[in-house]
PyMOL Python script that loads the backbone (N, CA, C, O; Angstrom):
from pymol import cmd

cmd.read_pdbstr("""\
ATOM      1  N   UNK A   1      27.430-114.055  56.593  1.00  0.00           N
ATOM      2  CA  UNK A   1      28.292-114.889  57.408  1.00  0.00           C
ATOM      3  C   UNK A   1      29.568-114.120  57.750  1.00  0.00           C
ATOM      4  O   UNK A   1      29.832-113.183  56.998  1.00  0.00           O
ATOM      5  N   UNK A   2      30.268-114.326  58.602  1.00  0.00           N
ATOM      6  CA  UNK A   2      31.470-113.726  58.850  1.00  0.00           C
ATOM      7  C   UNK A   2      32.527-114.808  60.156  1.00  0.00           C
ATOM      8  O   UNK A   2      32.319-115.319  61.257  1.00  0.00           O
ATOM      9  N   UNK A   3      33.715-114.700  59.143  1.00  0.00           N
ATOM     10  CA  UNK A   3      34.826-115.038  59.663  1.00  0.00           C
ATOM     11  C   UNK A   3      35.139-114.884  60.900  1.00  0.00           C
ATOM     12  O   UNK A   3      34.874-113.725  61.217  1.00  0.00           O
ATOM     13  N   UNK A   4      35.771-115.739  62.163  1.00  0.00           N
ATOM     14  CA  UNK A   4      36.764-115.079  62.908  1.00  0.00           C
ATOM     15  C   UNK A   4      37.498-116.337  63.268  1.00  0.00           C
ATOM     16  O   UNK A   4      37.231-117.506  62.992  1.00  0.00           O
ATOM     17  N   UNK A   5      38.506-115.807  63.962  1.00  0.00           N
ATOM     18  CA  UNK A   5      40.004-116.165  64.122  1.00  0.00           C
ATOM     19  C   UNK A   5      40.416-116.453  65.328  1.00  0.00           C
ATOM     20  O   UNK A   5      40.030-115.634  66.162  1.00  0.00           O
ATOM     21  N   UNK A   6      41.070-117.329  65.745  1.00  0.00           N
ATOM     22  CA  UNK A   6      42.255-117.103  67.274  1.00  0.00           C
ATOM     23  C   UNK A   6      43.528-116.678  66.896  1.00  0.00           C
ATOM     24  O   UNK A   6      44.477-117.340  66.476  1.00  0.00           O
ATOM     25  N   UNK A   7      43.378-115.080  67.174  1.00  0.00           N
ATOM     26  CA  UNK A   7      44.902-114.604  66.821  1.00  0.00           C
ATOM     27  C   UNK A   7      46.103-115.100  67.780  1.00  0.00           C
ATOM     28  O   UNK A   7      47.243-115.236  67.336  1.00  0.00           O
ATOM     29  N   UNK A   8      45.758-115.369  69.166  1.00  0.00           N
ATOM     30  CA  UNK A   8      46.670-115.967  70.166  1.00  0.00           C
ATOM     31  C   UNK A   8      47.060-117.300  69.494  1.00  0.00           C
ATOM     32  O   UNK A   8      48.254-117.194  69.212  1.00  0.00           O
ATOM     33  N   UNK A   9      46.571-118.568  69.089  1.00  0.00           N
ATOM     34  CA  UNK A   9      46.376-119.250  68.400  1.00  0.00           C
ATOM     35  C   UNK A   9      48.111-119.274  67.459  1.00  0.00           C
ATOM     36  O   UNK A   9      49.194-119.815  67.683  1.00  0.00           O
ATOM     37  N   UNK A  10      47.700-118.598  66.648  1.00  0.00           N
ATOM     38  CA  UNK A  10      48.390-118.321  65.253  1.00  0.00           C
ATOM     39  C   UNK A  10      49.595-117.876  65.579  1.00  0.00           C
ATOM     40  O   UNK A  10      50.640-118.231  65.033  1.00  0.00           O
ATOM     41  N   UNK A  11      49.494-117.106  66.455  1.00  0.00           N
ATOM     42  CA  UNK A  11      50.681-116.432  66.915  1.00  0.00           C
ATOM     43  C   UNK A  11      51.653-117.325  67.777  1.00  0.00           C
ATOM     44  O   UNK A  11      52.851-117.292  67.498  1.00  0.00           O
ATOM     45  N   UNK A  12      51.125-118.259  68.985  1.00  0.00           N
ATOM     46  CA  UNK A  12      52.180-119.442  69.667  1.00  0.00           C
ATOM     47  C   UNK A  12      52.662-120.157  68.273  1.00  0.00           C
ATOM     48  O   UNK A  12      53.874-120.234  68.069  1.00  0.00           O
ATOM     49  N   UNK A  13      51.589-120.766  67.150  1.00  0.00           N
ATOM     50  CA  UNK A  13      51.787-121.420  65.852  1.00  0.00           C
ATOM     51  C   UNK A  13      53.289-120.910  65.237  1.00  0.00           C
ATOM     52  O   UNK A  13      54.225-121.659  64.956  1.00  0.00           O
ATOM     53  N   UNK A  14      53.267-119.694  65.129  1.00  0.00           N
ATOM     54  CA  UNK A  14      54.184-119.275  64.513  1.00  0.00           C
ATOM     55  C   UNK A  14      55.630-118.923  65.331  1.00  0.00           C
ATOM     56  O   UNK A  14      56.594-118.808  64.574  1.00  0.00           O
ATOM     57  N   UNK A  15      55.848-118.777  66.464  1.00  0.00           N
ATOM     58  CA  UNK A  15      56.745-118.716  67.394  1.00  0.00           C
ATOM     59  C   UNK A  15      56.923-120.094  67.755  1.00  0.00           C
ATOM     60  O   UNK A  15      58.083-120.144  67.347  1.00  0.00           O
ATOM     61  N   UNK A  16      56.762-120.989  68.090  1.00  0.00           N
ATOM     62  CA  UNK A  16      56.705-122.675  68.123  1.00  0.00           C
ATOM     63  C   UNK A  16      57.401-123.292  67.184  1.00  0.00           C
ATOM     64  O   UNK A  16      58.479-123.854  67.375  1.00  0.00           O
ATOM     65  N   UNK A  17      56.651-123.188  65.847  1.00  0.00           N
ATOM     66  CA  UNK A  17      56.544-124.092  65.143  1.00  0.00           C
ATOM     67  C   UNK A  17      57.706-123.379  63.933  1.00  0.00           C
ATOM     68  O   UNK A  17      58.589-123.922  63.269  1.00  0.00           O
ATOM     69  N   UNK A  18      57.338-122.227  63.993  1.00  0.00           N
ATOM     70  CA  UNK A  18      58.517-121.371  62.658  1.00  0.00           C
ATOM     71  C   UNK A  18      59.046-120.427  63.124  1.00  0.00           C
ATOM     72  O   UNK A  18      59.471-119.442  62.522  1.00  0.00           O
ATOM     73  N   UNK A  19      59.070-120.694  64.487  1.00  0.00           N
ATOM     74  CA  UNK A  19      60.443-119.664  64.879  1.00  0.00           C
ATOM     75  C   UNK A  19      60.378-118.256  64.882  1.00  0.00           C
ATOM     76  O   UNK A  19      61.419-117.694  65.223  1.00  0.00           O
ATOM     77  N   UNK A  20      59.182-117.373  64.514  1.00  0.00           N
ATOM     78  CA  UNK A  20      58.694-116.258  63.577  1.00  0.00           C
ATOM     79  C   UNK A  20      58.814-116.036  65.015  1.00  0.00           C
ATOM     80  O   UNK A  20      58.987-116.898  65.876  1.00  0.00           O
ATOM     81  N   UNK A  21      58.656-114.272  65.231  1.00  0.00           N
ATOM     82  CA  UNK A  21      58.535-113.813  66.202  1.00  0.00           C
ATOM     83  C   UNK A  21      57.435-112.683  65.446  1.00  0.00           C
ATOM     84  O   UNK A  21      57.834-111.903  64.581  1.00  0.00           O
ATOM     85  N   UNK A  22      56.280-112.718  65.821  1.00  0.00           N
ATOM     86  CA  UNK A  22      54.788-112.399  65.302  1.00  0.00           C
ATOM     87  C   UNK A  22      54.826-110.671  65.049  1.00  0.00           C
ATOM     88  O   UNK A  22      54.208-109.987  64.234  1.00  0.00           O
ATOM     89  N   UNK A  23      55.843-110.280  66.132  1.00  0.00           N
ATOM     90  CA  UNK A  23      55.698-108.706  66.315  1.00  0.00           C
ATOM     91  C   UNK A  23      56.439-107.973  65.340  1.00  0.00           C
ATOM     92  O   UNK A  23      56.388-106.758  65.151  1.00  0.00           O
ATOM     93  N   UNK A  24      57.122-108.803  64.747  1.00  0.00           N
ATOM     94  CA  UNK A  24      58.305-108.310  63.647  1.00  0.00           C
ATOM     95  C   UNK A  24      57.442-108.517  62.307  1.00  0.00           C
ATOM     96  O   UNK A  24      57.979-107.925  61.371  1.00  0.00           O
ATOM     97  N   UNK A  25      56.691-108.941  62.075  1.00  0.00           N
ATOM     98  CA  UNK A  25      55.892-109.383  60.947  1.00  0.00           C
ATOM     99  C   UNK A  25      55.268-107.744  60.308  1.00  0.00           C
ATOM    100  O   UNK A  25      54.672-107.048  61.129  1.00  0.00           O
ATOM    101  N   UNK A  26      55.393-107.338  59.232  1.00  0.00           N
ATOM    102  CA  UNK A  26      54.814-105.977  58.910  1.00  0.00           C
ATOM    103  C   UNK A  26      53.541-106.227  58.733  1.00  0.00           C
ATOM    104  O   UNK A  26      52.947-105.257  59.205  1.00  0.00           O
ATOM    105  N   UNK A  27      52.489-107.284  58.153  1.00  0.00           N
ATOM    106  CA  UNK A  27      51.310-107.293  58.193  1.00  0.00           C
ATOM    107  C   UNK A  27      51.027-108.888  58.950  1.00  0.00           C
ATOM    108  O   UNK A  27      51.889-109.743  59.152  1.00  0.00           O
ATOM    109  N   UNK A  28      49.210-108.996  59.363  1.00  0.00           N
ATOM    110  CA  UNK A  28      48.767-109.927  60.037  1.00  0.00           C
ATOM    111  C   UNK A  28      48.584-111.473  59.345  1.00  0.00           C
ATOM    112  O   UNK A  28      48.426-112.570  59.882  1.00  0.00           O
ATOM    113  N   UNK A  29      48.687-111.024  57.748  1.00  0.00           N
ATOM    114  CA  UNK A  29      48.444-112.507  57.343  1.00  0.00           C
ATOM    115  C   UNK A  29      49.179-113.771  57.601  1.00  0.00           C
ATOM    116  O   UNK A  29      48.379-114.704  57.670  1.00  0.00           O
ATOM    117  N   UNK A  30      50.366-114.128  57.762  1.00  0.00           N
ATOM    118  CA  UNK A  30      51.123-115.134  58.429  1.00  0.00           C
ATOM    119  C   UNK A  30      50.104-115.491  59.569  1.00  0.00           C
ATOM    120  O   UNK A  30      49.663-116.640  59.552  1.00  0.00           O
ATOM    121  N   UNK A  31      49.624-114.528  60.687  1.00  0.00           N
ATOM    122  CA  UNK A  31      49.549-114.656  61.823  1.00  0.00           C
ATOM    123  C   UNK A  31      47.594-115.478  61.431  1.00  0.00           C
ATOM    124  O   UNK A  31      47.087-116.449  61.993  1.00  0.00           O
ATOM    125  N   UNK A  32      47.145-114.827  60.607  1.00  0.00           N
ATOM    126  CA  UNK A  32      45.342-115.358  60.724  1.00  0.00           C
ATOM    127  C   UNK A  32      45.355-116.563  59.989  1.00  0.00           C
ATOM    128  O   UNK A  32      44.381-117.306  60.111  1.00  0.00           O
ATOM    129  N   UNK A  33      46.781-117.060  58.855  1.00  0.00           N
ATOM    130  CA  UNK A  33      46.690-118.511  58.304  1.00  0.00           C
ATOM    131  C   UNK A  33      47.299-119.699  59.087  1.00  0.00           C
ATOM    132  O   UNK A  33      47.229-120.925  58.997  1.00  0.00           O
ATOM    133  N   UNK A  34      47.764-119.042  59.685  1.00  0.00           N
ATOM    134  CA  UNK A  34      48.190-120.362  60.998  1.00  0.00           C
ATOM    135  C   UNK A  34      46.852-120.470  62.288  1.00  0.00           C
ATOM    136  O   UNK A  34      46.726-121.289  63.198  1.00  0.00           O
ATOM    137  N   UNK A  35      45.999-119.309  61.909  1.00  0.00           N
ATOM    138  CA  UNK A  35      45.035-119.785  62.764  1.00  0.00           C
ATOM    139  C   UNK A  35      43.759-120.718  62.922  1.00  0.00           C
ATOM    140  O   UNK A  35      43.178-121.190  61.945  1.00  0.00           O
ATOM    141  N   UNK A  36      43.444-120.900  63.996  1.00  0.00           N
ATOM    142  CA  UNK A  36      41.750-121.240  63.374  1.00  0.00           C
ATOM    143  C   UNK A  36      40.963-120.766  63.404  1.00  0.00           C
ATOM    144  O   UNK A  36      40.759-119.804  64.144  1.00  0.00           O
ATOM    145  N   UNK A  37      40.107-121.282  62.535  1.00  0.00           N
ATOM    146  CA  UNK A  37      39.129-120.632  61.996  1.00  0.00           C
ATOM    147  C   UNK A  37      37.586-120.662  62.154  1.00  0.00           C
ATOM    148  O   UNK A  37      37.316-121.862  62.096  1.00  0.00           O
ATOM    149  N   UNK A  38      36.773-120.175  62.273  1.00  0.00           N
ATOM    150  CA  UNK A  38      35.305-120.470  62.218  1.00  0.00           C
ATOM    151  C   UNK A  38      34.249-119.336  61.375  1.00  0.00           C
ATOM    152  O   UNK A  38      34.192-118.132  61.627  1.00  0.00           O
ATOM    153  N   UNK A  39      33.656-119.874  60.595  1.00  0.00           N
ATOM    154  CA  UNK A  39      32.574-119.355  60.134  1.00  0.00           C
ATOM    155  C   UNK A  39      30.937-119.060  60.867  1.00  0.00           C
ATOM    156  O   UNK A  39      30.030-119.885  60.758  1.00  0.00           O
ATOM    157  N   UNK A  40      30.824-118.058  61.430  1.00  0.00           N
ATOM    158  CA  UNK A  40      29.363-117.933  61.914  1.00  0.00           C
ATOM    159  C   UNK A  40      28.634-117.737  60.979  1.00  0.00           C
ATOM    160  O   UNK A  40      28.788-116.849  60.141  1.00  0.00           O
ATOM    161  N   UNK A  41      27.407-118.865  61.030  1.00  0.00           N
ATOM    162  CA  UNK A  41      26.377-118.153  59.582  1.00  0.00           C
ATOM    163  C   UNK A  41      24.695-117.201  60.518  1.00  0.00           C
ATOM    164  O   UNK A  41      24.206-116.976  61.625  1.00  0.00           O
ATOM    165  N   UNK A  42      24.513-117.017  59.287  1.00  0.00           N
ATOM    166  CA  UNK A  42      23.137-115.858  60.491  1.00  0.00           C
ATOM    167  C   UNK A  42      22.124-117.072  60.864  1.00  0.00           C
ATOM    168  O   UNK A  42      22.267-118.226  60.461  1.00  0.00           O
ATOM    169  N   UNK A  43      21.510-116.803  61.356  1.00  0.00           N
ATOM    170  CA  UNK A  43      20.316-117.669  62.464  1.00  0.00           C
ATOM    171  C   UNK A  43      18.882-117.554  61.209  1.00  0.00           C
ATOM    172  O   UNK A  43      18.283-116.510  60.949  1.00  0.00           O
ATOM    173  N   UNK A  44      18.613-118.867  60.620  1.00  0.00           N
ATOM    174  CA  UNK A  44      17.401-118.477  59.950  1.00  0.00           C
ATOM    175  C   UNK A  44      16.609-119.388  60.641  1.00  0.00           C
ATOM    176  O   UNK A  44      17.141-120.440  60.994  1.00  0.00           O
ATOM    177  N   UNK A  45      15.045-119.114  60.988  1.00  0.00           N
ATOM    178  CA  UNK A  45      14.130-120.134  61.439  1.00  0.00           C
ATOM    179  C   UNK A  45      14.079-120.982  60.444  1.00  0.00           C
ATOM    180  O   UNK A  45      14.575-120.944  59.318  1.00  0.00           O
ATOM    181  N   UNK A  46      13.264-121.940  61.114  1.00  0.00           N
ATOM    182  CA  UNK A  46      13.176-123.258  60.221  1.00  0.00           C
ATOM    183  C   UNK A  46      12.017-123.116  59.156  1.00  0.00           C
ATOM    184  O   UNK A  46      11.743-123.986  58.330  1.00  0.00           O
ATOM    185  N   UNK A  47      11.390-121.927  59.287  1.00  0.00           N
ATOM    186  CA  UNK A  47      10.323-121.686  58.483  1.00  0.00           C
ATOM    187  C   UNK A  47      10.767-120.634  57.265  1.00  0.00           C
ATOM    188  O   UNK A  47      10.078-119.845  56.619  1.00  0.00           O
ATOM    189  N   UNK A  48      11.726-120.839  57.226  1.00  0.00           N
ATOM    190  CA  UNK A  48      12.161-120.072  56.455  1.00  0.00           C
ATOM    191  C   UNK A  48      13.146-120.571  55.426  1.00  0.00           C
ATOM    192  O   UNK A  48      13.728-119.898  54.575  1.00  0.00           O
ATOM    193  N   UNK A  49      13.265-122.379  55.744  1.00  0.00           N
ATOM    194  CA  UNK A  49      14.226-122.798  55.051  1.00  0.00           C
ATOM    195  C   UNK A  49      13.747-124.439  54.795  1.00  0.00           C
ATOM    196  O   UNK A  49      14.468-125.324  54.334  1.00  0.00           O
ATOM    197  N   UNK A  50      12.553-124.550  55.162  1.00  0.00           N
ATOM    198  CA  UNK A  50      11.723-125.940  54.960  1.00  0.00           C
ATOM    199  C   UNK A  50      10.746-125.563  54.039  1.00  0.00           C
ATOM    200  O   UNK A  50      10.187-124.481  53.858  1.00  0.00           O
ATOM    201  N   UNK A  51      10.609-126.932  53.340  1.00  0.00           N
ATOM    202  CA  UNK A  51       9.443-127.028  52.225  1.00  0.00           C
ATOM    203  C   UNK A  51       8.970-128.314  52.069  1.00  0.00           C
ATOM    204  O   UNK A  51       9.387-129.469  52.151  1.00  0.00           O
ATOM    205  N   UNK A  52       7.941-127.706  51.813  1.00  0.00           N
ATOM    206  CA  UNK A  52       7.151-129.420  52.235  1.00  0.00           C
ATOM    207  C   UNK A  52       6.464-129.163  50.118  1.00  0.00           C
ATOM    208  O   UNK A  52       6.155-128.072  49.637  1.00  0.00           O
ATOM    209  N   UNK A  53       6.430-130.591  49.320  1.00  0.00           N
ATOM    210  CA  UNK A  53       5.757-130.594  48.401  1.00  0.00           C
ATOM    211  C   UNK A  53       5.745-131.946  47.665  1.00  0.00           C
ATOM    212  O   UNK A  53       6.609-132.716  47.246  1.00  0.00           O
ATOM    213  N   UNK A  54       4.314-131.907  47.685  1.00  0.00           N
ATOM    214  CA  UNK A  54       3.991-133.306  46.860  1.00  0.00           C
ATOM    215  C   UNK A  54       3.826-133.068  45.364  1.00  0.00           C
ATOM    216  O   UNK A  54       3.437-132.171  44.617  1.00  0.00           O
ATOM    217  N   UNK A  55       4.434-134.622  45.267  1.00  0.00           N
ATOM    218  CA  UNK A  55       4.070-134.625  43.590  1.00  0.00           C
ATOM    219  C   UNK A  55       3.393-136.121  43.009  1.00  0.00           C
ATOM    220  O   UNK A  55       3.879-137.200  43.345  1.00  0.00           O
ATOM    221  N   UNK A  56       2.302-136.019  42.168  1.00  0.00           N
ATOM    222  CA  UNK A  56       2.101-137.002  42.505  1.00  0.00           C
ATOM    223  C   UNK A  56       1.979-137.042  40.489  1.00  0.00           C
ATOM    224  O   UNK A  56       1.287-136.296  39.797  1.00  0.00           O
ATOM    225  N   UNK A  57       2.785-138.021  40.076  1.00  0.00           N
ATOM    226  CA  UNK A  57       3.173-138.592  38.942  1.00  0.00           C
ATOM    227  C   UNK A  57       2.043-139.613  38.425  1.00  0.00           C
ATOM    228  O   UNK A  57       1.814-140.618  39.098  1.00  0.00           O
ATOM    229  N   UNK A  58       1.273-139.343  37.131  1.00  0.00           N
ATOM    230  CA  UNK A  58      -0.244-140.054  37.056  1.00  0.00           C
ATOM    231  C   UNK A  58       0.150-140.893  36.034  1.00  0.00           C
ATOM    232  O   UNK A  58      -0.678-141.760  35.755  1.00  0.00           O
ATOM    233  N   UNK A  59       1.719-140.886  35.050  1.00  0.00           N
ATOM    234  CA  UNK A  59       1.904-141.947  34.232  1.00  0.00           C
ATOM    235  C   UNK A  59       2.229-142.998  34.701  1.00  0.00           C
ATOM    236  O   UNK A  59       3.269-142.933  35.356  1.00  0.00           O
ATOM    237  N   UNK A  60       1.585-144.340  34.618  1.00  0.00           N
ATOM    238  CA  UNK A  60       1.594-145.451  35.087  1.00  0.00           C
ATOM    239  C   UNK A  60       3.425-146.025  35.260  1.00  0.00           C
ATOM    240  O   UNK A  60       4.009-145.593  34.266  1.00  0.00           O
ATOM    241  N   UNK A  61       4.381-146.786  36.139  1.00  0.00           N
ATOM    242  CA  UNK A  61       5.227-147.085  36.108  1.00  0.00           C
ATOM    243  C   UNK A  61       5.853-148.626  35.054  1.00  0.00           C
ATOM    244  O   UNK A  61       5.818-149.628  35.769  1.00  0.00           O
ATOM    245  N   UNK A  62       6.109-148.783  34.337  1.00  0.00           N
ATOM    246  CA  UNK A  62       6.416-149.949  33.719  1.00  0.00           C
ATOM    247  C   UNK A  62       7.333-150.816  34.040  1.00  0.00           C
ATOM    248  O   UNK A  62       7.258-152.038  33.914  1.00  0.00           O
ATOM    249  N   UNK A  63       8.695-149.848  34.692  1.00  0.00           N
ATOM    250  CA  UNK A  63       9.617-149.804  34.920  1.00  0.00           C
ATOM    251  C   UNK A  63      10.199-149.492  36.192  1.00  0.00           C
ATOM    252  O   UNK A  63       9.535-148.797  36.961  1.00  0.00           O
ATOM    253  N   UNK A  64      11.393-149.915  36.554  1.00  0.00           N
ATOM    254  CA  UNK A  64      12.074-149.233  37.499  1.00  0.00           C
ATOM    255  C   UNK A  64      12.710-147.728  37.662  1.00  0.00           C
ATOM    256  O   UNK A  64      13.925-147.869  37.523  1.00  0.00           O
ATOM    257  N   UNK A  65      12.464-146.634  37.849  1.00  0.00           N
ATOM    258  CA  UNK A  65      12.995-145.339  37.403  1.00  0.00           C
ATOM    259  C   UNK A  65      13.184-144.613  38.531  1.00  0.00           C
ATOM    260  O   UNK A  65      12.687-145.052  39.569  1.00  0.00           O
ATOM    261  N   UNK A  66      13.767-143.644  38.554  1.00  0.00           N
ATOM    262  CA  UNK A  66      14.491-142.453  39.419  1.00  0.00           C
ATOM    263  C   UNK A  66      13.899-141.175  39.010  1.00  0.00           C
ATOM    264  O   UNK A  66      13.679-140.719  37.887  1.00  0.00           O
ATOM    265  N   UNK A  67      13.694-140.709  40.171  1.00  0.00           N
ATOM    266  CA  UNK A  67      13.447-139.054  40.591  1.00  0.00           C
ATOM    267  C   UNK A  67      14.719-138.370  41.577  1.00  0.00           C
ATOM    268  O   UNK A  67      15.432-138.731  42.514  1.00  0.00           O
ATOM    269  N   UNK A  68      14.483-137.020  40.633  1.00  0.00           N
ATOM    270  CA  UNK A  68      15.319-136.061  41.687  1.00  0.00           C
ATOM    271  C   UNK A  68      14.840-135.092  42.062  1.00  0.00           C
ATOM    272  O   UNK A  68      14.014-134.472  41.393  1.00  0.00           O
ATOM    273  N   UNK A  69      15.321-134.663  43.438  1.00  0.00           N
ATOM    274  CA  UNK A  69      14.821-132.972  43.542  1.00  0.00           C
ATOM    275  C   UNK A  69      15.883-132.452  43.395  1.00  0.00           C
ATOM    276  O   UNK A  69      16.985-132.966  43.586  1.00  0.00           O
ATOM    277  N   UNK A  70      15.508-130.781  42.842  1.00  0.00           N
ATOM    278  CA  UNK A  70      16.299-129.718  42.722  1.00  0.00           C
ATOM    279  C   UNK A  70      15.832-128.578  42.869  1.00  0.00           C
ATOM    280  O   UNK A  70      14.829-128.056  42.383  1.00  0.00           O
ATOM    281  N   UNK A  71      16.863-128.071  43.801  1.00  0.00           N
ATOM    282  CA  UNK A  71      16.074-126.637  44.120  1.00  0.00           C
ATOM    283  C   UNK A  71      16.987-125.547  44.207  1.00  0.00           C
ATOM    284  O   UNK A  71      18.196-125.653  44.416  1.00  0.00           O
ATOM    285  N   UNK A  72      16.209-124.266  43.999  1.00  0.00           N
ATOM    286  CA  UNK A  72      16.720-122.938  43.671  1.00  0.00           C
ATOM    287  C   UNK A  72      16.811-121.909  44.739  1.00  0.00           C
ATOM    288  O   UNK A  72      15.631-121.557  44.734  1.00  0.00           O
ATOM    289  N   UNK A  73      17.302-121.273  45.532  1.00  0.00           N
ATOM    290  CA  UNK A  73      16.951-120.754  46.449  1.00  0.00           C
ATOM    291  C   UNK A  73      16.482-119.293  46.188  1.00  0.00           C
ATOM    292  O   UNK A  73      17.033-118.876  45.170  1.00  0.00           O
ATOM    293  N   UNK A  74      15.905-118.647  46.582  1.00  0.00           N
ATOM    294  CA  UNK A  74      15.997-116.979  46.331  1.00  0.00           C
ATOM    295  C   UNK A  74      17.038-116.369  45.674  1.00  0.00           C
ATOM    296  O   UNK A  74      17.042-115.700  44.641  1.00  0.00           O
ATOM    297  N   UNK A  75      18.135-116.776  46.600  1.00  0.00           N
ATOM    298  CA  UNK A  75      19.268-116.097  46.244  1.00  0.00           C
ATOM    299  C   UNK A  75      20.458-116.973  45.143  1.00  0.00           C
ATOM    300  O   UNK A  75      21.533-116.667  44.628  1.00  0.00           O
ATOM    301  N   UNK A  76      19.666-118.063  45.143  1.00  0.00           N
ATOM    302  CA  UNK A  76      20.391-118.163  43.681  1.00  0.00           C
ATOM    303  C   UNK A  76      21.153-119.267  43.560  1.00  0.00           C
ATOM    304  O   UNK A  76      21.602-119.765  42.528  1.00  0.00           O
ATOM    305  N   UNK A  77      21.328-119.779  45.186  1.00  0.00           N
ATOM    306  CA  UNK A  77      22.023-121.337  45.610  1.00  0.00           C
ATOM    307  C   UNK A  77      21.086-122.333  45.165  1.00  0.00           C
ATOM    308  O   UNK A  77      19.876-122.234  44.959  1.00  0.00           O
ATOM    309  N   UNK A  78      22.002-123.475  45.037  1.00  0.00           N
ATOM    310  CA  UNK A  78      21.086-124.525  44.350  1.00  0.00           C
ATOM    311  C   UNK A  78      21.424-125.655  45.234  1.00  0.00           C
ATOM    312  O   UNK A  78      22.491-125.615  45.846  1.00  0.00           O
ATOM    313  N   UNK A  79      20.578-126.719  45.372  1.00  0.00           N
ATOM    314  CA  UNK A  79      20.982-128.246  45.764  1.00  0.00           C
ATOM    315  C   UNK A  79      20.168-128.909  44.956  1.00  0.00           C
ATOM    316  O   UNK A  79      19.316-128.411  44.220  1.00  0.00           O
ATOM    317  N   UNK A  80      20.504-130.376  45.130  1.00  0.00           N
ATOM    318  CA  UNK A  80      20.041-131.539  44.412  1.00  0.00           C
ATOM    319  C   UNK A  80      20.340-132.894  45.141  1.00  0.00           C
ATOM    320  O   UNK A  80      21.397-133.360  45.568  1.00  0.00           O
ATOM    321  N   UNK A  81      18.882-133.437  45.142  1.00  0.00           N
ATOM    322  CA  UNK A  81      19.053-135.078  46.053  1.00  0.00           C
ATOM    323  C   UNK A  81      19.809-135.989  44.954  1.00  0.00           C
ATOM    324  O   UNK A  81      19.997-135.662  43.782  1.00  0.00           O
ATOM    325  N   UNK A  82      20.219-137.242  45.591  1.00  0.00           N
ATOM    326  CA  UNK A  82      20.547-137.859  44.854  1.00  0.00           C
ATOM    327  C   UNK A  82      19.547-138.788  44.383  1.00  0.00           C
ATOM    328  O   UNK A  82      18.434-138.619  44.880  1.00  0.00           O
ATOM    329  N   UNK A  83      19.652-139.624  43.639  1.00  0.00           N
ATOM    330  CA  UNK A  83      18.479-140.600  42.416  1.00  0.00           C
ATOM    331  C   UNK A  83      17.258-140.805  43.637  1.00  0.00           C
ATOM    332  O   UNK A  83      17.793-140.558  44.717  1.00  0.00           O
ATOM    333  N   UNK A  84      16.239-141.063  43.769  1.00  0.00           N
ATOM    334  CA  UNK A  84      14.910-141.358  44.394  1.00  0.00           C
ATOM    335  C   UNK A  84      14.843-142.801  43.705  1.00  0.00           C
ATOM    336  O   UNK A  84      14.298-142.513  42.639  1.00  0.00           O
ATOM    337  N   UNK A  85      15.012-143.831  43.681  1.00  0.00           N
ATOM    338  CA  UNK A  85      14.624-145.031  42.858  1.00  0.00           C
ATOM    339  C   UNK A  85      13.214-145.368  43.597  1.00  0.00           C
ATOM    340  O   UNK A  85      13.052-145.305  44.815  1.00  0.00           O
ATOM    341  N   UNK A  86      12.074-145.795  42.503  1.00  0.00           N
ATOM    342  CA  UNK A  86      10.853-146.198  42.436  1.00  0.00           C
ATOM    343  C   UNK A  86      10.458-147.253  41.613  1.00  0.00           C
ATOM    344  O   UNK A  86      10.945-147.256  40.482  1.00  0.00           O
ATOM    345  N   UNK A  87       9.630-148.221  41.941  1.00  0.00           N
ATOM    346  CA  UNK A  87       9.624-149.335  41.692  1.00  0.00           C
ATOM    347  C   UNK A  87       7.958-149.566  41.624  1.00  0.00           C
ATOM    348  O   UNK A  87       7.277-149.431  42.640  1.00  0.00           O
ATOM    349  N   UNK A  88       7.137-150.074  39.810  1.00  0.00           N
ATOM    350  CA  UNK A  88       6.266-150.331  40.493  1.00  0.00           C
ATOM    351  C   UNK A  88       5.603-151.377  41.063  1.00  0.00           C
ATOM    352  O   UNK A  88       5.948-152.546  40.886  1.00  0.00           O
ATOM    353  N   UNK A  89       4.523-150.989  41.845  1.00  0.00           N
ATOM    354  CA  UNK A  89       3.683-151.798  43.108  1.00  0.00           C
ATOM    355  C   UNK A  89       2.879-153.285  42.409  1.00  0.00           C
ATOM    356  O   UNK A  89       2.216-154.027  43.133  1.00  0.00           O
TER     357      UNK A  89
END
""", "prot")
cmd.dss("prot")
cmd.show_as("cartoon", "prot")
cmd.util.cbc("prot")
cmd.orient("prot")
């Protein structure tokens, strides 16, 4: 993924709003935290980030109970649904 910025942005921000005059500044950070911001992430197909899987649970239900999913990615990221409540039929 990678960052970018409106340095024009940051720079009216800071002449406007704090008076700063941007060119006098010895480095850019003042100028890229008054800016905005966007994150581009890379382009993955959808086949590459969908999963399809059944499960099919053979102990009878007695009760009302909850399932979760959780998953691991390759690289090491994780998510988790919240409660699945099941009820039996």
């Amino acid at each position: 993924s990678r960052i970018v910025w409106h340095r024009q942005f940051g720079e009216n921000i800071l002449r406007e709003h704090g008076k700063i005059d941007p060119d006098s500044l010895p480095r850019l950070d003042p100028i890229y935290f008054a800016s905005h911001k966007a994150k581009i992430h890379l382009v993955v197909p959808e086949e590459k980030y969908v999963a399809i899987q059944d499960y099919l649970d053979e102990s009878p239900l007695e009760k009302e109970c909850a399932y979760r999913v959780r998953v691991t990615q390759r690289n090491g990221q994780m998510a988790w649904s919240s409660p699945i409540w099941v009820s039996p039929s």
